[in-house]
N, C-alpha and C positions, 0 to 999 in steps of 0.2 A: 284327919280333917277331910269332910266330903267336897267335892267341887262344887262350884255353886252351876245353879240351871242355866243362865246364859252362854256358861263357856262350855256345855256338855255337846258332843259328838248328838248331831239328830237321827242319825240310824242305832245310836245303841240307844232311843228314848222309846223304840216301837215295841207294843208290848200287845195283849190283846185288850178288847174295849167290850164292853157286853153292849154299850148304848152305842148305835149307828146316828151319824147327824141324817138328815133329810136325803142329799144326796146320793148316799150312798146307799141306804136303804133303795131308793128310785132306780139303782144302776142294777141293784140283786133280785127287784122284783121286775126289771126287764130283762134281766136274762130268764129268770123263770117263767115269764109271759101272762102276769096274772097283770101287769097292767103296763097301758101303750103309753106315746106321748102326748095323747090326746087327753087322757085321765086326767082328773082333779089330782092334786098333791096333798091333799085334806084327807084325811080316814083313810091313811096308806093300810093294812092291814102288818099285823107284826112280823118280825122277820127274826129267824132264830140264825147264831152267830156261832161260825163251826171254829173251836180251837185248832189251831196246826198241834200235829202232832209230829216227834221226830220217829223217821225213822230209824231202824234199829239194823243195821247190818248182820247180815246172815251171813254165820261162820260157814267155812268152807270145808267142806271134809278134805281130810287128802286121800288121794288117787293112790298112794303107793303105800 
């Protein structure tokens, strides 16, 4: 029996999203400088959306 979405943990709900809402888009293309807060919010230009990737631990050699 799966839990229902109400009573689910909100950090185990975070997943990746390909679609940016407005804002967030606005925050990625101010850090990249293609546009200030003066700009229109109209014809934001598109924004590609990097997956995290896990690191991979690097085994150790041994020394002896």
């Amino acid at each position: 029996m799966s839990i229902h979405k109400s009573l689910a943990i909100k950090s185990a709900l975070k997943r990746h999203r390909n679609v940016l809402k407005r804002h967030e888009r606005l925050a990625i293309l101010r850090k990249k400088g293609t546009v200030t807060k003066d700009s229109s919010v109209f014809n934001l230009p598109k924004t590609k959306t990097a997956k995290k990737i896990k690191k991979t631990k690097k085994k150790e050699e041994a020394a002896s």
